[in-house]
N, C-alpha and C positions, 0 to 999 in steps of 0.2 A: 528518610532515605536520601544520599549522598550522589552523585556522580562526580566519582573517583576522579576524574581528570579536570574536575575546575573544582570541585571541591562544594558547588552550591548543593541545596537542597533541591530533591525533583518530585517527590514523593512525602504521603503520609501512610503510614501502615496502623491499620487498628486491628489491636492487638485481642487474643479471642481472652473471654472469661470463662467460669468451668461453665456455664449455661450453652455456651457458643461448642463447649467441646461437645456436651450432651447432645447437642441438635444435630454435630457432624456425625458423629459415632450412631443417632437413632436415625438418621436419612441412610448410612449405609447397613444399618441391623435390616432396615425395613426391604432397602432394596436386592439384598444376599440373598434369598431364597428364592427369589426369579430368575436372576442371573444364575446363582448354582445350577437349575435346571431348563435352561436353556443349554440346546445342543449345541453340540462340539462343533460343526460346519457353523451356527452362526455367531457363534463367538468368534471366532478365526472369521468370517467374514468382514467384523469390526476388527477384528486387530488389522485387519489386509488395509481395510480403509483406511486406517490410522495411520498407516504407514504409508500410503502413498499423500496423506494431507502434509503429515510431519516432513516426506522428503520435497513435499509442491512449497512449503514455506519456511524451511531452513534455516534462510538469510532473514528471515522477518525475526524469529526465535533468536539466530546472533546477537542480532542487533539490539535485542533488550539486554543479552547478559549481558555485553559491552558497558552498555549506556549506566548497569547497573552493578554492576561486577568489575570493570576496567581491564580486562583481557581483550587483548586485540584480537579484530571482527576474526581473520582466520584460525589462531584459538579456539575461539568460540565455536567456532563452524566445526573444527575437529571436534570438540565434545561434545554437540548437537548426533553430529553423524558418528563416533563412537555409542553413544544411545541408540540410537537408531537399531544398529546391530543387534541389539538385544529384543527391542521391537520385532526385527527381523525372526530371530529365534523363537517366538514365545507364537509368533503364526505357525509354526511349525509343532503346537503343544501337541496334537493329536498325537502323533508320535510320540511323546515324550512321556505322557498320562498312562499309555497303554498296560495292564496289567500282566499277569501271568493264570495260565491255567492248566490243571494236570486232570484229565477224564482218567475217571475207576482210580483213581489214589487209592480206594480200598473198595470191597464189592459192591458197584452198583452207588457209589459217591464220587461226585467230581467236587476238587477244590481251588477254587480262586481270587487272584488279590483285583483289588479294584483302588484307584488314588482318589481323595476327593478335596474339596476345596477346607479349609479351614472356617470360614467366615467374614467377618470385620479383622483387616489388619491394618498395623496403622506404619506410616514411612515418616523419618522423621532425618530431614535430610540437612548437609552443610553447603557455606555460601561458595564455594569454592567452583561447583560443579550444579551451578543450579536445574540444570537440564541433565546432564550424564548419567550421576546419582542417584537421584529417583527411579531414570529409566534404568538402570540396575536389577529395579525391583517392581516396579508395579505393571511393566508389560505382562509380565510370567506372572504373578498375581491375580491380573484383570484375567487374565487365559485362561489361567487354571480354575476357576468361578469363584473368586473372590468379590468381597469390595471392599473397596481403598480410602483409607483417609492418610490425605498427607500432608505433613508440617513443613512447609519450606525453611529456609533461614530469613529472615526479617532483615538481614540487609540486602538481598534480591531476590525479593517473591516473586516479579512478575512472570518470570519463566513459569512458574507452575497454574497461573491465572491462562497465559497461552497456551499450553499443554491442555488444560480441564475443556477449556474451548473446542483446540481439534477434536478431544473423546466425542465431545455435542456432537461436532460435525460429524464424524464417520458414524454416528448411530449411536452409543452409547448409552445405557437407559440411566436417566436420572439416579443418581445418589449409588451409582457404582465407583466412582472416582470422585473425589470431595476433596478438597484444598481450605487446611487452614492453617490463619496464617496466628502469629502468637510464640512465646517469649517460653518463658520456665513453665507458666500456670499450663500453658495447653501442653506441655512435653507431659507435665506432672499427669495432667488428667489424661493422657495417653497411656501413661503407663498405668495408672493406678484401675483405669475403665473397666469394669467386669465383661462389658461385650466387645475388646478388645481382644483377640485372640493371638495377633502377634506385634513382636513389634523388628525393624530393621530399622538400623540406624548407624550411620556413618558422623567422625567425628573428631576428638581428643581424645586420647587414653580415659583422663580420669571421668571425662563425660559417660565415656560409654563402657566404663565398670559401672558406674552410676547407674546408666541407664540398664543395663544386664543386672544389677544385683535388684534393683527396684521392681523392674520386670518381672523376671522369676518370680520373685519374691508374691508376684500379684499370680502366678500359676502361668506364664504366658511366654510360648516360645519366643524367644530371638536371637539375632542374629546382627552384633553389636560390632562394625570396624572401627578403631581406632587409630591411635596414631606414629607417624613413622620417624626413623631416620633413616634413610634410606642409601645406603653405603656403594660405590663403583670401586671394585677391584682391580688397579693398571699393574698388569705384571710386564717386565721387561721389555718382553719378545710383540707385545703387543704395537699396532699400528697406531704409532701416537694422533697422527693428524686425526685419525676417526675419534681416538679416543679423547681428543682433546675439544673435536666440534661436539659429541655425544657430550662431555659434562658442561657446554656452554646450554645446549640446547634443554637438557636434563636441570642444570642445575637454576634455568632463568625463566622458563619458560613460564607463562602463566605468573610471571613476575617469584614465581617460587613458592604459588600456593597450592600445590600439589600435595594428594599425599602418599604419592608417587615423585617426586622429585628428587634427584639426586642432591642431597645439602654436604654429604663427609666422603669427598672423595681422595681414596686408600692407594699410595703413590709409592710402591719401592722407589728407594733410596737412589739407586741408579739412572733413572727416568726420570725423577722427582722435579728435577731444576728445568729441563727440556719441555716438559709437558707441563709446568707453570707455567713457561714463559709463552705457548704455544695456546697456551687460554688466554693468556692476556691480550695477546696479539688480536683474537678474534672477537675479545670483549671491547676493544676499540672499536669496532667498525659497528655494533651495535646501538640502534637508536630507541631510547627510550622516548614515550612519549604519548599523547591521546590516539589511546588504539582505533581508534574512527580513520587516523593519516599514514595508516599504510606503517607502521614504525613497529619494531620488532617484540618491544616487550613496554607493558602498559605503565599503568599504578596500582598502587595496592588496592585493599577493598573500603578501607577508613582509617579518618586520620588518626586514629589511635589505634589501629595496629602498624600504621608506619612507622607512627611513634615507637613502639614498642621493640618493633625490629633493628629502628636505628640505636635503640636500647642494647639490644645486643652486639649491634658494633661497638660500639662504647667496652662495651664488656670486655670482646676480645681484645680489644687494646690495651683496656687496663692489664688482662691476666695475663697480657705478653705474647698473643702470636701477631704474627708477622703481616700489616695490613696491605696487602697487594692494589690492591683495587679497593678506591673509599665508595659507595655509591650514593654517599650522602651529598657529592658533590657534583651529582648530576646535575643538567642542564637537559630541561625535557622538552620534549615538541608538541608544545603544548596551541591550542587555539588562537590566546593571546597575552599579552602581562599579565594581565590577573589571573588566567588559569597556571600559568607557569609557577606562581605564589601558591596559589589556594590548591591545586590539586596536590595528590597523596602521595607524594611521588618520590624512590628511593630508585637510585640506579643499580646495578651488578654488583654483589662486594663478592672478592675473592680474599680468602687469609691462606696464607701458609703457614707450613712449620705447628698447625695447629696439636695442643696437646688431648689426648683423651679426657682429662678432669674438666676441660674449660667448658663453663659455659655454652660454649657456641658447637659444642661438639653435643654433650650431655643434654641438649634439648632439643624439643621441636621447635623453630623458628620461626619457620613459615613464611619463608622470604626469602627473597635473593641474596640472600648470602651461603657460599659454596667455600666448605670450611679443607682443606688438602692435611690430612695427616699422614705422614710418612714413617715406613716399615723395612726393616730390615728383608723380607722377603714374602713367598706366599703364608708360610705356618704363619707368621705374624701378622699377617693381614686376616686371615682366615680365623683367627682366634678374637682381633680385635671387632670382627663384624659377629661373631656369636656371642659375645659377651655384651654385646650391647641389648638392652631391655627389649627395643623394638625387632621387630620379624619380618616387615611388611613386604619391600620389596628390594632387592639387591642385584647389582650386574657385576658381569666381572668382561676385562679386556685381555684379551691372550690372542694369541694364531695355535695355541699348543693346544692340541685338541685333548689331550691326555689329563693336561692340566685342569680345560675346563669340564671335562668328565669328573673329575674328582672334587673339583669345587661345589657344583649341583648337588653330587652324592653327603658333601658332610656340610655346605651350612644350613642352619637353622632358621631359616628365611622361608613364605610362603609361595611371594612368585622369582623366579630369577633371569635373569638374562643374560645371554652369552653374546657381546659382541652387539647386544641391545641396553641401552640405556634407564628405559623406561617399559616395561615387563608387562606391560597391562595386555592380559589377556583378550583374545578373541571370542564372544559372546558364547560358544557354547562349548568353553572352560569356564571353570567359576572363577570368581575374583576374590582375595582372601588373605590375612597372613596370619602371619605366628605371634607365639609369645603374648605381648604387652599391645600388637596389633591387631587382637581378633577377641573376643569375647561370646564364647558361646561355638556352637561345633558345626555350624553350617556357614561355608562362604556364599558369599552372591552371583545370580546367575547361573548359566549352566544346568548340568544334572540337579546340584546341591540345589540351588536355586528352588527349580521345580518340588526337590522333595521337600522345602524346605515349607513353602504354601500347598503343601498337600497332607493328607494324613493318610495312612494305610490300613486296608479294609479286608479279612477275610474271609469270604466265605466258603462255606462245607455245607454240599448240598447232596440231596438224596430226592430220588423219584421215584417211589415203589408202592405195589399195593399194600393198604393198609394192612395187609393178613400177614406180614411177614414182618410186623411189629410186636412186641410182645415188653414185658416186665424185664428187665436186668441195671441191678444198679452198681455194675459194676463199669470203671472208667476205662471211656470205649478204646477198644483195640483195632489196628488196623487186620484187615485179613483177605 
């Protein structure tokens, strides 16, 4: 393990074997049938805890993804406390579990549903969001009386070693929550595990077809997000200045490892030159540099996805669009000489004039480069954002309300935003998209969420003297 902003090593991670996966997988087989029946008031007693430890040491949790991730501290701190929210929701499961019930359904039978926990499931999360993501999923998990095993990413585990801590502290009983850390072998033995019941997993398209068809394939629900392009709509009438901070903000933040970041944003023709130059302006005043010094947008996460990224500048220059902003020629604020050298560091890149075939449009990047393709109007903006493979999340800018009523109603995107950049729902919405962005029919959190670590239970029940039982095998009728 790296930190991203001098570039040294800080960290060793050992990596699990299938032995290590068996140990994680039989400590939570062994400890699921406690916790499943353990009540409802004292489960929500430990989620309550958890969540006043997680909000007492916030800044403690930033400061590793930082250290380990390269997202500046208040970043961080927003994806800490977007977590949380869902934390927040999942003390609230009583409600949420509740079944339904109909007395005398038919003479002298009442019938109803009960929700229950699944068992061992397993989270197998990405570096991006080392804290966010998980807590996605394993508050409403652990509530709903599961237990958890979860794979972080291996270029920044330690957030989930601080997470498994606070469960200790607010109460938690051994081998409910379990962290392991590991590469392909322990993803493999996750999926393949027989006392594995489900699996959620956030990631890359082809990972997490991967990870969905393997899954299934083992008998085992999931619920696999993938990956985005995540498109902003500027129609004319819209308020450039917002719309122009929204794609700096959208398109840099977290240095552009989001997978929710605006990367293609869709410019009529009219506005096109105005609202470039009204990025650029703002992309100036922007300081790249060691997210620990107050500076707006960090480093990557390794130096071989910097590499890579700077890969795709290369690309759109060669394929011909138009390079606004290099951010290869950053100047970072870094510690000191050496870390200015050795850390991962790639500043803002803007292209214009970008065409739909390049490169830099047709993939996931995952980085700060915000590619502007320009359209003759809404139909052509609106056609060029559903015809792209990804679904995940999309905004659009207008003041025409008309306009963006009808935009919600026909693209083919999962979350959208009108006049929001970044569409990430509120804890108890789920989180989710379309297409080439979702695998599998349950989004995260939320309603979905809950049903999604629950199974549904019916019973049909009767309480009558035995003398009014008799012989008939015919299939019963209500009456």
């Amino acid at each position: 393990m790296y930190d991203p902003a001098t570039g040294k090593r800080t960290k060793r991670v050992v990596l699990a074997d299938p032995a290590d996966v068996d140990a994680a997988v039989a400590a939570a087989k062994a400890a699921f049938p406690a916790w499943r029946d353990t009540s409802l008031a004292r489960r929500t007693a430990v989620l309550f805890r958890f969540r006043e430890l997680l909000n007492e040491r916030k800044g403690e949790l930033a400061e590793i993804i930082t250290a380990e991730h390269g997202k500046v501290l208040s970043d961080a701190l927003g994806e800490v406390s977007r977590g949380q929210e869902v934390v927040e929701l999942a003390c609230g499961i009583n409600h949420l579990l509740k079944g339904a019930f109909s007395e005398n359904a038919s003479t002298g039978i009442d019938v109803y549903s009960v929700r229950q926990p699944l068992g061992v499931v397993a989270v197998i999360s990405p570096f991006n969001f080392p804290a966010m993501v998980p807590m996605w999923f394993f508050p409403v998990a652990v509530a709903a009386g599961n237990a958890v095993v979860l794979k972080p990413s291996e270029k920044d585990p330690s957030a989930a070693n601080f997470i498994a801590q606070l469960w200790k502290d607010a109460g938690l009983p051994d081998g409910v929550f379990n962290v392991l850390h590991g590469d392909k072998v322990a993803v493999d033995g996750l999926l393949a595990h027989p006392d594995v019941a489900s699996v959620s997993f956030v990631g890359s398209t082809p990972i997490a077809k991967y990870v969905y068809e393997t899954a299934t394939a083992h008998g085992k629900r999931v619920q696999a997000l993938g990956g985005a392009k995540n498109h902003m709509l500027v129609l004319p009438d819209a308020d450039l200045d917002l719309a122009a901070d929204a794609a700096v903000n959208a398109g840099f933040g977290s240095a552009g490892e989001r997978c929710m970041a605006v990367s293609a944003l869709v410019a009529v023709d009219s506005v096109a030159d105005e609202l470039v130059a009204r990025i650029r302006q703002r992309v100036a005043t922007l300081r790249t540099g060691d997210g620990r010094r107050g500076c707006d947008m960090g480093p990557l996460v390794t130096g071989a996805h910097r590499d890579k990224v700077a890969g795709y500048v290369e690309a759109g220059v060669r394929e011909g669009a138009e390079l606004v902003i290099d951010g290869r020629e950053v100047v970072p604020d870094a510690q000191d000489d050496e870390a200015a050298a050795d850390g991962f560091w790639l500043g803002p890149t803007l292209f214009d004039r970008v065409d739909p075939g390049m490169s830099i449009y047709t993939d996931e990047i995952f980085g700060p480069v915000l590619s502007v393709v320009r359209v003759a109007g809404y139909d052509e903006g609106l056609d060029l954002i559903n015809r792209n493979r990804y679904g995940n999340g999309v905004a659009i800018f207008t003041n025409d309300g008309g306009a963006a009523r009808k935009f919600r109603n026909e693209v083919q995107v999962g979350m959208i935003g009108v006049n929001v950049p970044v569409p990430v729902p509120v804890a108890y919405f789920s989180f989710g998209g379309w297409k080439q962005s979702l695998f599998g029919d349950t989004h995260a959190h939320g309603v979905e969420g809950v049903h999604f670590f629950t199974r549904g239970k019916v019973v049909t029940e009767r309480w009558l003297d035995p003398s009014h039982g008799g012989l008939n095998l015919g299939f019963p009728q209500n009456d």
